[in-house]
N, C-alpha and C positions, 0 to 999 in steps of 0.2 A: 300219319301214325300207322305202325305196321306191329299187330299183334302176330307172334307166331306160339303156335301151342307146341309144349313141350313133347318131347317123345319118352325120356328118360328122369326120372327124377331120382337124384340117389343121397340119402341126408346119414351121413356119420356121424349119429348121438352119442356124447357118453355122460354119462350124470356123475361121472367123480371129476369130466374135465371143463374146465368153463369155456370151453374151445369146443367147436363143431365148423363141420365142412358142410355146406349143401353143395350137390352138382349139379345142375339140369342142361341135361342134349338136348338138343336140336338135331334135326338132319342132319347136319353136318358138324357143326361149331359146337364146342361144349365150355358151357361158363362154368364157373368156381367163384364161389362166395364162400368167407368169411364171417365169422360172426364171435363175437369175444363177448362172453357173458360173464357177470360175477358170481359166485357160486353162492347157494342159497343153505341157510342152514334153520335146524328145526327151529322151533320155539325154544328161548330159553337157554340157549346155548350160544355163546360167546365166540366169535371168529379170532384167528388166530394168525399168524405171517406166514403158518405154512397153508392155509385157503387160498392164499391170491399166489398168481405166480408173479415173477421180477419187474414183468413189462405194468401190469396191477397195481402192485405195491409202489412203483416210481410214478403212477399216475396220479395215485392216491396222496403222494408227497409234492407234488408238482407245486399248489397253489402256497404252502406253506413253506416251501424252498423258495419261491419267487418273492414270495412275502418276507424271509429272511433278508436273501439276497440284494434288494431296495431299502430294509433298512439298513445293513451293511453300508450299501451305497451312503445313504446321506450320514450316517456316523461319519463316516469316513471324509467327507465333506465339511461336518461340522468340526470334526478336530483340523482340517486344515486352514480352517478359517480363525481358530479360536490360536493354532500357532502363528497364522500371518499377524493377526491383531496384536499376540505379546512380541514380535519380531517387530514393528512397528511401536509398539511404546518401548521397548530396550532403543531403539535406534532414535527417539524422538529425544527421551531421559540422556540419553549419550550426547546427543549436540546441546540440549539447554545444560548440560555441565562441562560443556566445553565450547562456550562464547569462543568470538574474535578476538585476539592477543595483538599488541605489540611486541616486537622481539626485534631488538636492533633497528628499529625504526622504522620497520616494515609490519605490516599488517598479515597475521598470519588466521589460517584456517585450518579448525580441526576435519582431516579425512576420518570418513567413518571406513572406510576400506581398510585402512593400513592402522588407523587407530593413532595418528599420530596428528600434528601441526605442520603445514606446511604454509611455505612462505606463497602471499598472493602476487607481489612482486608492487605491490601499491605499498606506496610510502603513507605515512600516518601522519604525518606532517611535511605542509607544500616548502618551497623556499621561499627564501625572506624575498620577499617583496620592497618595492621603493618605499622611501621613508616616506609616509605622509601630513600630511600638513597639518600642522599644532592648530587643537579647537578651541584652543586659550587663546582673547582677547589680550593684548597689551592695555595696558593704562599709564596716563601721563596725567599730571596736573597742570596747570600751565595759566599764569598769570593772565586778567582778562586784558584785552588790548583795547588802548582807546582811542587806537583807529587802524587805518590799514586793511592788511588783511592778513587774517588766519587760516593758514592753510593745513587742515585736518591730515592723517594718517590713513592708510590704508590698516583696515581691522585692527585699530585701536578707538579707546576711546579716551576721551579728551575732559577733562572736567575743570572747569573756568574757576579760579580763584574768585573770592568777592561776590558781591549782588551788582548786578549790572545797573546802569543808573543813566540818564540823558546823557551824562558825559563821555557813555561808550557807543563811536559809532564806527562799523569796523562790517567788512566783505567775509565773506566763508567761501573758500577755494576747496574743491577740491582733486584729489590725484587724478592721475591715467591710471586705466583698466590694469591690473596686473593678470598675468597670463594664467590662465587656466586656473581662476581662483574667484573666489566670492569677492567682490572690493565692498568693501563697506568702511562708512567711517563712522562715528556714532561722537556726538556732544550734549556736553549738560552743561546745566548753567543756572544762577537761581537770577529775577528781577525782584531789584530793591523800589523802594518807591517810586521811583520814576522810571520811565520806558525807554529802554536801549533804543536805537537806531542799525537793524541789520539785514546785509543783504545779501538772498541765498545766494547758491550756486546758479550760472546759467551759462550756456542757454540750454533748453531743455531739459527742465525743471518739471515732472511730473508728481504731485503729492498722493499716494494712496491715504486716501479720504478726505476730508476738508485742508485746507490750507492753513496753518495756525493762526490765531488771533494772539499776541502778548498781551498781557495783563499785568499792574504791579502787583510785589509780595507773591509771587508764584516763580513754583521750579518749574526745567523743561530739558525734553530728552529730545531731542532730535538724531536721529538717522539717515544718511545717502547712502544709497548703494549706484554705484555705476553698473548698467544693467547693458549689455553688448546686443546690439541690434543687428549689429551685420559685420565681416571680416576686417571693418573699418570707422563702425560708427557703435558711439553709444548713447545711452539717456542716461536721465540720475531722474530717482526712485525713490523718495523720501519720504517721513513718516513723522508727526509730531507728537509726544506723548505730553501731556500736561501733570505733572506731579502731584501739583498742590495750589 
């Protein structure tokens, strides 16, 4: 640290100006400081805007500019938030009162740009399609046979005249697979006092659940479905329901 003692000290006081100069030389080099003071006034007496000078008076305003100026800011912020928000429900209110339309059998979309309907190019309905297959059973009645064989329908069902009795003793045939289709045949029949003689379809004859037992004075549903096992073979899939 290098103290050097002054050789010159020269201080321009004025007490009407809040500004003074101090100089002080050196040997050689002469400094100049500034010093900005505020001006002092007596007891009692009220300052005024011509006390301070410009550079003063805008310092004295500074924090309360800067304080304006921030809130400015966020007004200014908060109205552009408060007009995105009503821009956003005008635009929300606009598409729920203006759903998807058909028009010509096209599916049309309201544009919020143009304000209008425009076509999506999607149809609203596909084309017709193959007919498909009626979910209505046929029905036939059909005389009980007392002997032989009866050879059932595909997806019809068959229901036996009369109560069957000893004297009915008779085979149940049934179809080949039809193509790409459910085969089912479905028979009813009721037993009279005495127990028919019948026998099912075979070979490969598989009953889901027990195998029926006849009883006399009792009706009976019986169902086959031919059930495709492979590109060449099938089984039958039978079902008996006891009525009564």
């Amino acid at each position: 640290m290098i103290t050097l003692n002054p050789v010159i000290v020269n201080i321009d006081l004025s007490l009407e100006a809040p500004v003074f100069d101090v100089k002080v030389e050196f040997n050689t080099p002469v400094y100049e400081f500034k010093f900005d003071f505020f001006p002092i006034k007596e007891p009692g007496k009220d300052f005024t805007f011509e006390d301070f000078t410009p550079d003063q008076l805008l310092f004295l305003k500074k924090p309360a500019l800067d304080a304006a100026e921030i809130a400015n800011s966020k007004a200014t912020l908060a109205n552009q938030a408060a007009i995105d928000a009503n821009a956003a429900k005008e635009l929300a209110l606009e598409v729920a009162n203006h759903p998807d339309v058909v028009i010509n059998e096209y599916w049309h979309k309201w544009n919020t740009v143009i304000h209008a309907y425009e076509n999506t190019g999607i149809k609203a309905k596909g084309e017709q399609g193959p007919q498909g297959l009626t979910g209505i059973y046929a029905s036939e009645i059909v005389t009980s046979p007392l002997s032989g064989t009866l050879l059932l329908k595909m997806n019809t069902e068959i229901f036996l005249v009369g109560a069957l009795t000893s004297s009915n003793n008779f085979n149940i045939s049934v179809p080949n697979l039809l193509e790409n289709q459910v085969s089912e045949c479905i028979l009813c029949f009721k037993i009279g006092a005495s127990l028919p003689t019948i026998v099912h379809p075979s070979p490969n004859l598989y009953w889901r659940g027990s195998a029926p037992v006849l009883a006399i004075n009792t009706s009976w549903t019986f169902c086959y479905e031919r059930v495709r096992t492979s590109s060449t073979t099938s089984e039958i899939w039978a079902i008996a329901i006891k009525n009564a």
